[in-house]
N, C-alpha and C positions, 0 to 999 in steps of 0.2 A: 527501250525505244527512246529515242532522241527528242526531247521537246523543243518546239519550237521558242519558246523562253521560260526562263526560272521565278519569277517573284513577281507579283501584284503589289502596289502601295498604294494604300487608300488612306486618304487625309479627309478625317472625321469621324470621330466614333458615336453619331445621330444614328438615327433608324436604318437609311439607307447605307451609310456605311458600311454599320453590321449587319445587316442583311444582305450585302453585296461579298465578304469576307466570310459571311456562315456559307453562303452558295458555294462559293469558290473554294473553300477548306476542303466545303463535303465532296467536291470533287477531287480533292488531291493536289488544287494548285495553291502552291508558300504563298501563304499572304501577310502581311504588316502592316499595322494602323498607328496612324499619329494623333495625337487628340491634343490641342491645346492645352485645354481643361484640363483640372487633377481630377473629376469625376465625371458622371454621366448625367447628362442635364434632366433638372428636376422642375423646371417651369412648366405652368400648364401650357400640354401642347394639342395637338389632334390627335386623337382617341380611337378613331375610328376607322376601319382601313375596309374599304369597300371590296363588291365582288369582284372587278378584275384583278386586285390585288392577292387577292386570297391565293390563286395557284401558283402563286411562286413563296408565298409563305407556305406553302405546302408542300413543295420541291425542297425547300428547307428542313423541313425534319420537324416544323414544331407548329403547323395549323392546329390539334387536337388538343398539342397542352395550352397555345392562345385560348383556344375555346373554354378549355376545362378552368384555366383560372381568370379566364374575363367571361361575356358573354356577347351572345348573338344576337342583337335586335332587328327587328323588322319590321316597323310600322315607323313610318315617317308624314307626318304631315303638317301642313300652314293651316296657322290659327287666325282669326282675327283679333285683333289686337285690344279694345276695349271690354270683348267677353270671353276672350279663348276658345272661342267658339271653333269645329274645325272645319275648315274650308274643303278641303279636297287630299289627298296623300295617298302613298303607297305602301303595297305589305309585301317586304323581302320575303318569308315563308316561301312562295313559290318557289325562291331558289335552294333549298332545303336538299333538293334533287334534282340536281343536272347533270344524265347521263351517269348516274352512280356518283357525283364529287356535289360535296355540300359549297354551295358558291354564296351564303348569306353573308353579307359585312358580320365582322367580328372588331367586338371594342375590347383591348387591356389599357389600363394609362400606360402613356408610353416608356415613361420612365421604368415601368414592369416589362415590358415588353423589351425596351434594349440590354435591362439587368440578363434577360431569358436570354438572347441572341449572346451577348457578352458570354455568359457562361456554358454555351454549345461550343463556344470559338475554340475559348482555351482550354476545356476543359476537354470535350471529344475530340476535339482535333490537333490541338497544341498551339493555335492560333495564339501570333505577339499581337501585343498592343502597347503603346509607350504614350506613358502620360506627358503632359506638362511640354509638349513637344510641339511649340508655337512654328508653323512655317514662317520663312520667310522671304522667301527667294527660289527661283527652280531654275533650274536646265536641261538640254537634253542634246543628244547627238546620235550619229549613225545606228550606236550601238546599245545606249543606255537612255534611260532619264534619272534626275535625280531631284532631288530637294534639299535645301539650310533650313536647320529648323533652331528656335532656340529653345534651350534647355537650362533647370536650375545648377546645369553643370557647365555651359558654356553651350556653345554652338558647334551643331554636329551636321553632316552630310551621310545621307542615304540614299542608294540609290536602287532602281528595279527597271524592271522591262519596260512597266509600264504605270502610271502614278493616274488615281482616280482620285477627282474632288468632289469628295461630299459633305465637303464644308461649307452648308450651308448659305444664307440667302448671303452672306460679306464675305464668302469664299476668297481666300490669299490666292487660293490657287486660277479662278478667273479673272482677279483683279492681276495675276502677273501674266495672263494670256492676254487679258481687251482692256488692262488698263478700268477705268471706270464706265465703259462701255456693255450698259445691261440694257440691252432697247426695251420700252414700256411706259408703265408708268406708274404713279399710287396715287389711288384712291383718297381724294379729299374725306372719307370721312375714315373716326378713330373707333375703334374697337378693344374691349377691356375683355379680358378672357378671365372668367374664374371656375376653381373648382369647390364643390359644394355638396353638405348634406341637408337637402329639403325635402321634405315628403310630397313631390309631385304629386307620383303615382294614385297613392293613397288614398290623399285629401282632395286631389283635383284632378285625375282621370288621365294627367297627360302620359302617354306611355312612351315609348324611347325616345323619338328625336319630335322635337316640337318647332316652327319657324315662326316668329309672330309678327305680322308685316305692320310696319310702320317707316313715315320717312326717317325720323328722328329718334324713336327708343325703339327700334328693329332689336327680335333678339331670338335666341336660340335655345333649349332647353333639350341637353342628350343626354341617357343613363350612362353612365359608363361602368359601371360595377354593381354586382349582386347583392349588393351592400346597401344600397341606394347613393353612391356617391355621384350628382352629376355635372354637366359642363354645362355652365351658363355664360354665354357671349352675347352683349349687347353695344351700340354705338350711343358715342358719346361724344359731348362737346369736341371741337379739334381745339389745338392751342393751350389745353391745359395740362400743366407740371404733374409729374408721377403722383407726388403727393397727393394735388387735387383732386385726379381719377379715385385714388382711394379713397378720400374724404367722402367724395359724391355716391361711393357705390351703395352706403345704405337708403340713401333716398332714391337711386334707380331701383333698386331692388323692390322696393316695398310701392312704389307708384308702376311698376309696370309687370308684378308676377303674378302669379292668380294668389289669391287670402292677403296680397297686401303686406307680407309677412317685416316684421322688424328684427332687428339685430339678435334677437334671445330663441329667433324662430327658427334658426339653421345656421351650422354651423360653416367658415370658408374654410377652405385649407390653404386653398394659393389663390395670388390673382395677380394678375399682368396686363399691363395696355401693349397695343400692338396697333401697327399701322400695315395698311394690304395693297399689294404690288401687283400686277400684271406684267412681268418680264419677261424676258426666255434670251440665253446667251448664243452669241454669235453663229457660234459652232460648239457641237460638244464632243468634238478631238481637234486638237491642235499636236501633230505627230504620234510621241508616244503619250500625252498626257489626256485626259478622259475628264467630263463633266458629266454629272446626275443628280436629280431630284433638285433642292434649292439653290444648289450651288448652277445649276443648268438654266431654271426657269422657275416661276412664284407664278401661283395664283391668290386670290382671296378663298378663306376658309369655306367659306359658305357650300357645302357638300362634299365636303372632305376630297377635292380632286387633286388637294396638295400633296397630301402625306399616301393618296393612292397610286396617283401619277409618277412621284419618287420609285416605288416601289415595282413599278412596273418600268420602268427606266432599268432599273437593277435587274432586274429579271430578265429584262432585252441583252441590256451588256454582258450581265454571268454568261448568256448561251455564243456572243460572239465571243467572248474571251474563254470559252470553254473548247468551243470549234477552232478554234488557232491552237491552242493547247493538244487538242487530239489530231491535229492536221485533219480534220475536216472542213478548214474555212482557210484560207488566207487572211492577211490583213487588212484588204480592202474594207471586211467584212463592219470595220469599225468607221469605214466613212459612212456604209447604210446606217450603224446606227445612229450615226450624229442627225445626217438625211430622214431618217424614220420618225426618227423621237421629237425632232422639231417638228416635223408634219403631223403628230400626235398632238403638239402642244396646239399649233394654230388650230386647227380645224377640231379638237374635243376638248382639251383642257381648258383653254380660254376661253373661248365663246360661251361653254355651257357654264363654266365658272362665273362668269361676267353678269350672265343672263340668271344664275340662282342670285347674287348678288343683289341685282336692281329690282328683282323679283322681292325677296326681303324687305327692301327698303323704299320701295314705291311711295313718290309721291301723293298718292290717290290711293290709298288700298281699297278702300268700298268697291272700286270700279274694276280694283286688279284684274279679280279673275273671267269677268267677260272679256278682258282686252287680251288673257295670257291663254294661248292653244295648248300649251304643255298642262298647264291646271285642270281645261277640262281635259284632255284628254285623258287623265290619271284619274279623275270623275268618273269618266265612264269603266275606267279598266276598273274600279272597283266591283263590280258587279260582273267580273271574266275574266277570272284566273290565266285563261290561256293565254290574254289579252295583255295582263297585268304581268306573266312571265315573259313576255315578247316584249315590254317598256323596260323593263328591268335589265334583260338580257343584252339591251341596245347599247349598255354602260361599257361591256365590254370590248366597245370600237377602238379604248382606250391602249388595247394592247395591240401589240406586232409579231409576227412568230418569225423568228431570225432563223430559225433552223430549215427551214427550207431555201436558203441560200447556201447548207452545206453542199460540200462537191458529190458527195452519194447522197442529198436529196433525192426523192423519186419526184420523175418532171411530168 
């Protein structure tokens, strides 16, 4: 059979990159990745990849072993901030069984997680990847796309049918599409991400994801490993130097955790300040060339709609680049996705991004939860399961099923 084209090139080897190149391998279509970097980023990132995500990590080949070497948490809830007291939350469990598929968020660090993806690629498949391979320039015409990348050997040109950027929120590859043209905005306040072992659980009853609302020391507490290793993310002064973030972090710690704990009481492994964007790019196709996940759009971490929304972008694009590959779609099929994925971002990803966000950090927390209908109303689903799978299950608005725009779709 004659295919409609030969090679994918995906520029980024993040989450969604390789999860976009493990899809595509396993279906049989050449793919190639370029990665700046000489390795695979080990900063603390997002951990945790919620339930619409999960079915295309599943479609992937490696939901069971995510599971098997991270775990599945389900209890999420807002504390209040001066006693930890817990306000109101939800329990994933329900989704445990959905129609026979286990739909709970599942957390590995991610850096495990892309080691895993990395080693499907090339190992079952024979998927390239080429380190040290900075873009920096693209083109395209009738017939090809290509990319300049530089290299510790000089400057090479590679070209494919079609070149996907998943490079990230300072993506080369949209900055030579829109120029510096990312409509949105970022968030005046600064956030410090670490990873850490404290005895939450233990000593202080919090169990996987904790939110502690305040305007000023808002902060986050999620297990990420079996181990007890977790992610604590808190805001912090803006305006101050890397250094000073880290100087400040053992007096955030110990004035805003539950025991108060000091430097000898837990161990960090990483920590990084970050700043949080609400963007989304113009279009995510400009002819042959493709936009996903941060190179596309950013949200603030707050409910992981970042690293879930990526991933479901991937899962959209693998089935239109799948369906042109089997000639069951044309190529139209990649304007709906640019069309789809942005109308994902406005109307689910931002808004409820935005609205966990301000929720966190509310000026008034005492008052928060009379003012917020989503608080109670996960109040009451406590107490109805059926109730509580039905809020849950809503996450999933997240995704688009592109396959029903195949030409042998049933209508």
């Amino acid at each position: 059979m004659e295919r409609p084209f030969k090679k994918v090139l995906i520029v980024g080897a993040g989450p969604s990159g390789l999860l976009l190149a493990l899809l595509l391998s396993k279906h049989g279509i050449p793919v190639q990745i370029l990665e700046a970097s000489d390795h695979l980023d080990e900063q603390p990132r997002a951990a945790h990849y919620g339930p619409p995500a999960v079915p295309d990590l599943a479609r992937a080949g490696i939901i069971d072993e995510v599971r098997r070497r991270g775990i599945s948490p389900t209890t999420m809830v807002w504390r209040r901030w001066d006693d930890h007291s817990v306000i109101a939350g939800t329990d994933g469990s329900m989704l445990a069984d959905v129609d026979g598929q286990d739909l709970r968020t599942v957390s590995l660090v991610l850096h495990d997680l892309d080691q895993l993806m990395l080693d499907e690629i090339t190992s079952k498949y024979g998927g390239k990847i080429h380190w040290e391979h900075k873009v920096v320039d693209i083109g395209q015409d009738d017939g090809k796309a290509w990319v300049d990348a530089e290299t510790p050997d000089g400057k090479v040109r590679i070209e494919a049918d079609y070149v996907v950027g998943c490079d990230g929120a300072n993506s080369q590859i949209r900055r030579s599409l829109f120029g510096n043209d990312y409509p949105g905005f970022t968030w005046d306040k600064q956030i410090v991400a670490t990873n850490v072992y404290y005895d939450f659980e233990g000593k202080h009853g919090f169990t996987d994801s904790s939110f502690a609302i305040h305007p000023d020391h808002f902060f986050m507490v999620a297990k990420m490993t079996a181990d007890g290793l977790y992610r604590v993310t808190y805001g912090e002064e803006t305006g101050l130097t890397q250094e000073q973030l880290i100087e400040r972090q053992p007096w955030k710690y110990e004035m805003m955790l539950p025991g108060n704990p000091k430097p000898g009481d837990y161990k960090i492994t990483t920590i990084a300040p970050y700043r949080m964007h609400q963007r989304c790019a113009p279009a995510f196709r400009v002819g042959r060339f493709l936009l996903a996940a941060d190179a596309a759009h950013l949200c603030n971490p707050w409910g992981g709609l970042g690293i879930t929304g990526g991933f479901v972008d991937v899962g959209g694009l693998y089935d239109c680049l799948a369906g042109i590959y089997d000639g069951r779609a044309d190529e139209s099929i990649l304007d709906l996705y640019s069309e789809k994925r942005i109308e994902k971002w406005r109307t689910v990803i931002d808004p409820i991004s935005q609205d966990n966000f301000r929720r966190v950090s509310d000026p008034d927390p005492d008052t928060r939860f009379e003012r917020d209908e989503f608080m109670q109303h996960c109040k009451k689903c406590e107490s109805d399961p059926v109730a509580m799978k039905e809020l849950l299950m809503g996450f999933m608005a997240v995704r688009y099923d592109f396959t029903q725009h195949y030409k042998d779709a049933a209508k």
